[in-house]
C-alpha positions in Angstrom: 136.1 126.7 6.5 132.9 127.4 8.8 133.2 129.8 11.1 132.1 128.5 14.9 130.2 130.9 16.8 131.2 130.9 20.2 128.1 132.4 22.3 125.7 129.2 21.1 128.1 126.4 22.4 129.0 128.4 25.8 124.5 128.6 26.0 124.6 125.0 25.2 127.1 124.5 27.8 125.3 126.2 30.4 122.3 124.8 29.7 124.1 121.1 30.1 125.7 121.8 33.2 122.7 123.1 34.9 120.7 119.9 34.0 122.9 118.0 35.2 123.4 119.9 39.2 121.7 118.2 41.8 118.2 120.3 41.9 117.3 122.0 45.0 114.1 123.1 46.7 113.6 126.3 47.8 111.0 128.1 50.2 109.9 130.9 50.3 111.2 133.0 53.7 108.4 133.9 55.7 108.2 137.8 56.3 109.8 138.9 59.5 110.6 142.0 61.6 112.8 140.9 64.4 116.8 140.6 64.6 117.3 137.4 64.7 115.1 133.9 64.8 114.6 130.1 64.1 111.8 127.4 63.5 112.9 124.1 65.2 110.7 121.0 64.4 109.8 119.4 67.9 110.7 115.8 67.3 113.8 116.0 65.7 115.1 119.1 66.6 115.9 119.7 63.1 115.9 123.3 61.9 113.7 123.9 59.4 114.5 128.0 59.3 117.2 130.3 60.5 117.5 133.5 60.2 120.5 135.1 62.0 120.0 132.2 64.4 123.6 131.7 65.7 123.8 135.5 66.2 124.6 136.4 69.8 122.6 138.5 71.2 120.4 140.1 74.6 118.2 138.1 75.2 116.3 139.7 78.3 114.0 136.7 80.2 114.7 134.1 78.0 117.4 133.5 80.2 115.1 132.4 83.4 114.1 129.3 81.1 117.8 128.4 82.1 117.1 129.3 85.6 114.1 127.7 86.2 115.3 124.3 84.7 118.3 124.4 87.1 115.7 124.2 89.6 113.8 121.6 87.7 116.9 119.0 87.4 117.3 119.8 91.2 113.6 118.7 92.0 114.1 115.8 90.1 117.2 114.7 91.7 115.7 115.0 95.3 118.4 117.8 96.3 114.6 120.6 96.7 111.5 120.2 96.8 108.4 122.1 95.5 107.2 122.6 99.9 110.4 124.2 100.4 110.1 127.5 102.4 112.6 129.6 101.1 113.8 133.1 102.7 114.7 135.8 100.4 118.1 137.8 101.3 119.2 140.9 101.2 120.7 140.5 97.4 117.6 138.8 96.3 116.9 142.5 94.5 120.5 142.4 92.6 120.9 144.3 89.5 116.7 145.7 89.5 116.1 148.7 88.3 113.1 150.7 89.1 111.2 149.4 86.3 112.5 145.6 86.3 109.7 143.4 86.1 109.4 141.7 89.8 106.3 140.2 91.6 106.9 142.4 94.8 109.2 139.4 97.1 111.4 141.7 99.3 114.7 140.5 101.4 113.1 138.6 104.5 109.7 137.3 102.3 109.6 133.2 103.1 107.9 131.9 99.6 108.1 128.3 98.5 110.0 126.8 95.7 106.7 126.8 93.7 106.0 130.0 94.1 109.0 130.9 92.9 108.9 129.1 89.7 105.6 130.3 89.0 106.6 134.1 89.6 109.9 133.2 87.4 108.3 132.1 84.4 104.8 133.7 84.1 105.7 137.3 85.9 109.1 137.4 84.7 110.0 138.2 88.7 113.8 139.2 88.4 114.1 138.9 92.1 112.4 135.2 91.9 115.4 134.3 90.1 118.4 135.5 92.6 116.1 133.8 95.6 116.4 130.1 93.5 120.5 130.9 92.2 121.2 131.5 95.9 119.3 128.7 97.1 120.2 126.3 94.5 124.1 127.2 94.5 124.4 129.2 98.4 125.5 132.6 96.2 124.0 134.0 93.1 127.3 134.0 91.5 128.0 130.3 92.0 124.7 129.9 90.4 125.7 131.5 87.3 128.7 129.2 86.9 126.6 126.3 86.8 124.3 127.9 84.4 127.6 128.7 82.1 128.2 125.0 82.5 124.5 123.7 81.8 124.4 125.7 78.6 128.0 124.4 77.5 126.5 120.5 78.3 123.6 121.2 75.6 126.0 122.0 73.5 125.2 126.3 73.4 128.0 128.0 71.3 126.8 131.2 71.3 125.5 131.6 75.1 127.3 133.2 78.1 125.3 134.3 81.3 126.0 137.2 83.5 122.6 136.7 85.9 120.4 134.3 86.6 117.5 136.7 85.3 119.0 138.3 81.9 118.8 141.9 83.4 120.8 144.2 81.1 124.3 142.8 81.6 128.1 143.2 79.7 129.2 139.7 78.4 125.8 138.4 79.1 124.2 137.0 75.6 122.8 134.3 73.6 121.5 133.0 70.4 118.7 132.0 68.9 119.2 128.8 68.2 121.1 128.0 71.9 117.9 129.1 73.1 115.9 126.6 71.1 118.5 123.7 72.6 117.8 125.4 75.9 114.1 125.6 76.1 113.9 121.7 74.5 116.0 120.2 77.6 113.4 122.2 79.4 110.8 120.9 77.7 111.7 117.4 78.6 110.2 118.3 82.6 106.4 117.6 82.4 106.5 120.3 85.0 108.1 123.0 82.9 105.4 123.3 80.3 102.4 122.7 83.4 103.9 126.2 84.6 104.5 128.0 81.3 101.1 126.8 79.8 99.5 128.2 83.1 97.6 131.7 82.0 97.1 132.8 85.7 98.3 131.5 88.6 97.6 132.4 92.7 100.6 131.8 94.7 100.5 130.6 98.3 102.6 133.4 99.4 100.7 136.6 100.1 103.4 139.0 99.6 103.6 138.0 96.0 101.6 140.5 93.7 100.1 142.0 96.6 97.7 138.8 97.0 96.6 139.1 93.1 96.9 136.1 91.1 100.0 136.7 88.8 98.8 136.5 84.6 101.0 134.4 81.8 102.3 137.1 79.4 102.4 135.3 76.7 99.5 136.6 74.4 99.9 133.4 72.2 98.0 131.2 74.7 96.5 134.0 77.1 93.7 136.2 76.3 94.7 138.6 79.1 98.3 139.3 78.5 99.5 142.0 79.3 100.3 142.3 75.4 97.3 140.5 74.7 95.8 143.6 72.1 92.6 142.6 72.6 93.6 138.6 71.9 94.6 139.4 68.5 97.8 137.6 69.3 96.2 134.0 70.0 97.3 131.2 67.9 95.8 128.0 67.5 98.1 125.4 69.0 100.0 127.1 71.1 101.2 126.1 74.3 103.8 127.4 76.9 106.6 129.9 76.3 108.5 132.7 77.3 108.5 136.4 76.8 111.2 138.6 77.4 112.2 142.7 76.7 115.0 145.0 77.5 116.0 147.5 75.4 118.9 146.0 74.8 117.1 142.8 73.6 114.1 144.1 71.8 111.2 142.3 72.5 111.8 138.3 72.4 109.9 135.4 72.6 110.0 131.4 73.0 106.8 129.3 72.4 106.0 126.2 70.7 102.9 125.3 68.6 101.2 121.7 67.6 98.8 121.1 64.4 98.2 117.4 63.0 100.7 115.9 64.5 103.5 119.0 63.9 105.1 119.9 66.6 107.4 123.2 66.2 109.5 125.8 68.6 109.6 129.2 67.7 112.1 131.8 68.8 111.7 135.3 67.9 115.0 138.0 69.1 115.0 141.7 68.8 111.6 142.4 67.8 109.6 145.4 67.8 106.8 147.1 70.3 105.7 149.7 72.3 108.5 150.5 74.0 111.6 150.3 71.7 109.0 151.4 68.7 106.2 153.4 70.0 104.2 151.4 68.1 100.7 149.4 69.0 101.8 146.1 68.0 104.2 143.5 69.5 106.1 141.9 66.7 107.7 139.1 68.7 104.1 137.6 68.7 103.9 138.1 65.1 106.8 136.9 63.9 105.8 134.0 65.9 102.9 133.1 64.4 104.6 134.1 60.6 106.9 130.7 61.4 104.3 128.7 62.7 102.2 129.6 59.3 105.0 129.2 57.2 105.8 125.9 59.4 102.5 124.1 58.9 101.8 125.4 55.5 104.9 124.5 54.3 105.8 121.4 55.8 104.2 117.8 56.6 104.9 114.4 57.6 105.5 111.7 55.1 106.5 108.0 55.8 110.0 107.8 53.7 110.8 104.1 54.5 108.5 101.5 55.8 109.0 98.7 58.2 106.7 96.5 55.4 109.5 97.2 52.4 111.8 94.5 51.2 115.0 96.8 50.8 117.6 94.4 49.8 117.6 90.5 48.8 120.8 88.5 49.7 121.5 84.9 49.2 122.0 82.7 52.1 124.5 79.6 51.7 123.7 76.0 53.2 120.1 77.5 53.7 116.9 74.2 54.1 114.4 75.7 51.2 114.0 79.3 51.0 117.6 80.4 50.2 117.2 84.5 50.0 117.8 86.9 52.9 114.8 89.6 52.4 116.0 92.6 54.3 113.5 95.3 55.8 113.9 98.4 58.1 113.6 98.1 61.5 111.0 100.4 61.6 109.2 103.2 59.9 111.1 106.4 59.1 108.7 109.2 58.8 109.8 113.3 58.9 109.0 116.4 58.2 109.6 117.4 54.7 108.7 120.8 52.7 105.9 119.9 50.6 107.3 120.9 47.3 110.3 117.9 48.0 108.8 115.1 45.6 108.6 111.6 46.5 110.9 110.4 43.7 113.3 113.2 45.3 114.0 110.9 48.4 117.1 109.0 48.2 118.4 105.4 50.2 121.3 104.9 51.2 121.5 100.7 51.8 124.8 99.6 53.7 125.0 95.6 53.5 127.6 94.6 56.3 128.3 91.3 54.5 127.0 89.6 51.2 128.2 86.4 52.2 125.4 85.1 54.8 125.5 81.1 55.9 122.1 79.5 57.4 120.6 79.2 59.9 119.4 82.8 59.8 117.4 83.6 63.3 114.3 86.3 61.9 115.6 90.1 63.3 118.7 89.9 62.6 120.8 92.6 61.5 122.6 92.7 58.7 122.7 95.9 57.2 121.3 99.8 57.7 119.9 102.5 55.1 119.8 105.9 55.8 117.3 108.2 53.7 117.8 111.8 52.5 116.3 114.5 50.1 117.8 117.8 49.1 121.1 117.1 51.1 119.2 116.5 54.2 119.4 113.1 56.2 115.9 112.2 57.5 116.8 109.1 59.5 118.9 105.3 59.9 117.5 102.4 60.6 118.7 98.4 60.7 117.8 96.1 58.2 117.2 92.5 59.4 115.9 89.4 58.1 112.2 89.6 58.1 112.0 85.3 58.5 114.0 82.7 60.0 116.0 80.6 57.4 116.6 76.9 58.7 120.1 75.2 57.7 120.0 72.1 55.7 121.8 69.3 56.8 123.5 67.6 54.1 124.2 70.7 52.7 126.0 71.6 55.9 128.1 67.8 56.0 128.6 68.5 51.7 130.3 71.7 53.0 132.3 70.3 56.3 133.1 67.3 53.9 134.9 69.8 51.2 136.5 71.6 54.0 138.5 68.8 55.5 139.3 67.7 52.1 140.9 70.5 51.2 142.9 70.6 53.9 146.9 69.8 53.2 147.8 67.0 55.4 144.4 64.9 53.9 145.3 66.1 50.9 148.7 64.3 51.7 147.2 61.1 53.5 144.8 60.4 50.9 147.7 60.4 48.5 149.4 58.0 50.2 146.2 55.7 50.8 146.0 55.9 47.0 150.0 54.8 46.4 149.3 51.9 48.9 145.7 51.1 47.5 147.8 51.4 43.5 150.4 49.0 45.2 148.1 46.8 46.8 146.0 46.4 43.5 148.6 45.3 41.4 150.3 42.9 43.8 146.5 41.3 43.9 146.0 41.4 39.8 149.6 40.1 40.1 149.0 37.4 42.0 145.2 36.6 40.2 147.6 36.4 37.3 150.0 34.0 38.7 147.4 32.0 40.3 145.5 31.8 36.9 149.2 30.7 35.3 149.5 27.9 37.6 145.6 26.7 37.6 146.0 26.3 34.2 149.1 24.3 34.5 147.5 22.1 36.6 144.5 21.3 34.6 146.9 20.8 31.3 149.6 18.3 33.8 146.1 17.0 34.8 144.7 16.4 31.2 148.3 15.1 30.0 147.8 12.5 33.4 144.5 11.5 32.2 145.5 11.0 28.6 148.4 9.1 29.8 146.7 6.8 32.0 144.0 6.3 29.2 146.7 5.7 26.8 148.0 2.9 29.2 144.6 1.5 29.7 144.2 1.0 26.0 147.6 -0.4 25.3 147.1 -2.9 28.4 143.4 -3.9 26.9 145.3 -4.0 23.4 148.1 -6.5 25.0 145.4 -8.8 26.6 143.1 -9.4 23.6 146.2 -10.2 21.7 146.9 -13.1 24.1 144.2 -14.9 25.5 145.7 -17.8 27.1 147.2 -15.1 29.6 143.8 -14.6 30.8 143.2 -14.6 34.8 142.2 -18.5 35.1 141.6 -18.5 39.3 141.0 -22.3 39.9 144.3 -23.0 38.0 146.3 -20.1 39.5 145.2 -21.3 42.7 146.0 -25.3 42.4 149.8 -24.2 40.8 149.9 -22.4 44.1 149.3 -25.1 46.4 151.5 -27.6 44.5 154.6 -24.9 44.9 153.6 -25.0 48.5 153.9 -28.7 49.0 156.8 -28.5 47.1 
């Protein structure tokens, strides 16, 4: 008896099962120094990496994004206006320390709602913040409620504000990825990116910056940051953001970043610098531009499903010539896919909401949806209609309605009883065709027995008078016998 070695078939085995998993694609992570962070493609708002991105965290002056759309949604709604004068209060300077970044706006300082949003977002002004909570809300701490509830609306897990300004705070935190969801809403304001894509901006108040025009710190898009290092920060693309530091938070940034057609976020949390490193460098700008490198090298649009592609035929009953349904998407379905995803990787996923289609047919419509994924991943759902109309032929149609009523119960029934009568009413008529036939025949042999009868007669009468002759009609005597058995 052979002896089965056992290593071999558990190889074998293994080898088996791992052809047939579902394969996988894999990236490379992109080298990073921060805490926490996430790469958000633009136009779907699909992650495409995470990295201790639900973690909750400080998150410094991130938070005024949240502040300064607040003030955004209340623009839009009519409730402000960018003209209003504004006078800041005695708690306008809540919760600053000495070396809180603040564009000099002391209690009693009358600065419009433009300035402030410009102070807000490009000079990180703490105390621009309290001025638009307590004008927006009438107390700083009603503001912050409706920031809580703003953030819980977009559908932030992870967030809880303490300030309107994200000064060093207990129970005041966020996450990466909230911040993403955050910053997009914002995004959505043509406004919102005018200001954060501004690199220097001179406010109409005088008291602000001591008259100097106030500088974008965000060295992505601004030469003369205050982090700038000489510009070595710039990135191609770029376009509005935030910046943020505490401590507490490390150094932070939001910013988004555009290349053929790719449009990505970036959010970089608990990075290092200067001040919490004692270093030169500011890693929050580079991990920034290490996601949008590994986001444009790594990633590119492809056209998955197109509008042109016959996805499904179906037949179509009672249908006037062409008889077959030819189903295409609605419309295109491109996305962003890692590179090293292969075409025949794709998958489609076609729903058909009935196989039993009847003409007419009107072209567009819907009768059916696919949805395509690769690696797990769902890319998009469309419609599938009928590309062409498809006309109903008539007699096809009364053919149909024709079976229909026949197969009903009570025809069924009536037509049975026409048939009884119409089986009765035939064999009464042969009956009588019969009978009639019967007595036609009689007639015609009484008929012919008449005729022979009456010939038999005539030939026995001819017989009798050629046998006597003197019986012959003589009229002259006749007639003179007559008159003598008159006078008689």
């Amino acid at each position: 008896m052979k002896k089965i070695r056992i290593f071999p078939l558990v190889l074998i085995l293994c080898l088996a099962m791992s052809a047939a998993a579902p394969v996988a694609w894999a990236l490379d992570d992109p080298s990073l120094n921060g805490k926490a962070a996430v790469l958000v493609d633009l136009d779907s708002g699909r992650v495409l990496y995470g990295y201790n991105e639900n973690e909750e965290r400080a998150i410094a002056s991130l938070t005024k994004v949240m502040t300064v759309l607040l003030a955004l949604e209340a623009l839009d709604s009519g409730r402000i206006a960018l003209e209003d004068m504004v006078t800041a209060q005695d708690d306008c300077q809540e919760g600053m320390e000495d070396d809180s970044s603040t564009s000099g706006i002391v209690p009693g300082t009358v600065i419009s709602v433009k300035d402030l949003l410009y102070c807000a977002m490009l000079q990180s002004a703490n105390e621009a913040c309290n001025i638009l909570g307590r004008y927006l809300a009438g107390s700083i701490a009603g503001f912050v409620e409706q920031m809580n509830q703003r953030a819980a609306e977009l559908g932030c897990q992870h967030t809880r504000f303490a300030n309107t300004n994200g000064l060093p705070a207990e129970g005041h935190y966020s996450s990466a990825y909230d911040q993403a969801l955050i910053f997009m809403e914002a995004m959505r304001h043509p406004m919102f990116m005018d200001i954060s894509n501004t690199a220097s901006y001179q406010a109409d108040c005088a008291a602000v910056n001591g008259g100097e025009p106030i500088g974008n710190s965000n060295a992505l898009i601004n030469i003369t940051s205050i982090y700038s290092n000489g510009g070595r920060y710039l990135y191609d693309g770029a376009s509005g953001g935030k910046t943020g530091y505490t401590r507490a938070a490390g150094y932070c940034l939001i910013s988004t970043a555009q290349r053929g057609g790719v449009r990505l976020l970036a959010v970089a949390l608990g990075c290092d610098g200067a001040l919490n490193a004692q270093i030169e460098d500011y890693y929050n700008f580079i991990d920034s531009r290490a996601l949008y490198d590994w986001g444009f090298d790594n990633f590119s649009y492809r056209t998955l499903l197109s509008a042109n592609e016959v996805v499904e035929r179906l037949e179509v009953a009672l249908a006037d010539g062409e008889s077959v349904a030819m189903l295409r998407p609605a419309e295109d379905i491109r996305a962003l896919l890692p590179n090293d995803i292969p075409d025949e990787a794709v998958r489609r996923d076609v729903v058909v909401y009935s196989t039993e289609l009847t003409a007419p047919l009107a072209a567009g419509t819907v009768l059916g949806e696919v949805r395509v994924s690769a690696d797990g991943v769902v890319y998009g759902t469309t419609k599938l209609i009928n590309s062409s109309a498809i006309e109903l032929s008539r007699n096809a149609y009364l053919m149909q309605r024709l079976g229909e009523i026949l197969s009903k119960g009570w025809v069924i029934a009536l037509i049975a009883v026409l048939l009884v009568f119409s089986l009765i009413y035939l064999i009464l008529v042969m009956r009588y065709r019969r009978l009639r036939r019967r007595h036609l025949r009689e007639r015609k042999r009484a008929e012919r027995l008449r005729r022979e009868q009456e010939q038999a007669r005539a030939k026995q009468r001819v017989s009798y008078d050629l046998a006597r002759p003197d019986d012959r009609f003589d009229f002259a005597a006749d007639m003179s016998e007559f008159f003598d058995d008159e006078e008689k």
